[in-house]
C-alpha positions as CSV (number, residue, x, y, z in Angstrom):
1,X,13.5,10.1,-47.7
2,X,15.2,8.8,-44.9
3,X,14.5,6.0,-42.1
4,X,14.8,7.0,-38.8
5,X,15.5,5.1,-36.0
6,X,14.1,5.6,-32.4
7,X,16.5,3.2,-31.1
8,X,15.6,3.3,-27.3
9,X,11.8,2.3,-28.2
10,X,12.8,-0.7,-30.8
11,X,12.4,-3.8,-29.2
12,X,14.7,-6.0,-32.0
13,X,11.8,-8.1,-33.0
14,X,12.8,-8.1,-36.2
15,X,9.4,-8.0,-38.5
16,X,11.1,-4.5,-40.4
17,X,14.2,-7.0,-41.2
18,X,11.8,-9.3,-43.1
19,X,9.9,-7.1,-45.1
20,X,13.0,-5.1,-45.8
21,X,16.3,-7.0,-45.8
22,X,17.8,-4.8,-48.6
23,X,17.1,-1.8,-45.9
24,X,18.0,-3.2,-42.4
25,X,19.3,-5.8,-40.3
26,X,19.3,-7.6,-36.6
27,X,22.9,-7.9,-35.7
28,X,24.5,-10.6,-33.5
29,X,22.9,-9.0,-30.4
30,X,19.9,-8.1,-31.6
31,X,20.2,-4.2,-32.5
32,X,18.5,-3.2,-35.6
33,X,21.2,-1.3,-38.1
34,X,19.8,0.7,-40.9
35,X,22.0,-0.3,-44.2
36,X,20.5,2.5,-46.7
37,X,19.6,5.4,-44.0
38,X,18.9,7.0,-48.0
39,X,15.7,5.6,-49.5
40,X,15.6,5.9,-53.3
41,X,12.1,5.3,-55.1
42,X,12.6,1.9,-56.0
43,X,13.1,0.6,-52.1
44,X,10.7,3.2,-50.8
45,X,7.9,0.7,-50.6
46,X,9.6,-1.6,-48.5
47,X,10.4,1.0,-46.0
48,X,7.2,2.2,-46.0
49,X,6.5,-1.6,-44.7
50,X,8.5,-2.0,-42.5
51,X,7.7,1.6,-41.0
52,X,4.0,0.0,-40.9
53,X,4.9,-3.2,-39.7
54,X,7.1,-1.9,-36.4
55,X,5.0,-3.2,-33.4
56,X,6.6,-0.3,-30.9
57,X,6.6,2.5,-34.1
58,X,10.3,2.5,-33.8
59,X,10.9,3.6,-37.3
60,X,9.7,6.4,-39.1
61,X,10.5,8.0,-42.6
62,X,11.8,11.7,-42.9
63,X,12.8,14.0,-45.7
């Protein structure tokens, strides 16, 4: 699976970051980058949380 990024509709508020650090990141500025755009089985319920937790549904996972 893969996380994909709507990037015009995230708002950098970070909740993603927390319940996924292994997965993603806020930069300096506040842009979210996606470190493992690949989800393997073992992180794949941590992106399904922070896919849940996005206030503005800025993620989403694809195959």
């Amino acid at each position: 699976m893969k996380i994909e990024l709507d990037r015009p509709r995230c708002e950098g508020h970070g909740l993603c970051e927390e319940v996924a650090p292994d997965l993603m990141h806020l930069d300096d500025d506040g842009e979210l980058i996606i470190d493992v755009p690949e989800v393997d089985e073992g992180d794949m319920g941590a992106a399904q949380a922070a896919v849940r937790i996005c206030p503005v549904a800025a993620l989403k996972l694809a195959s």
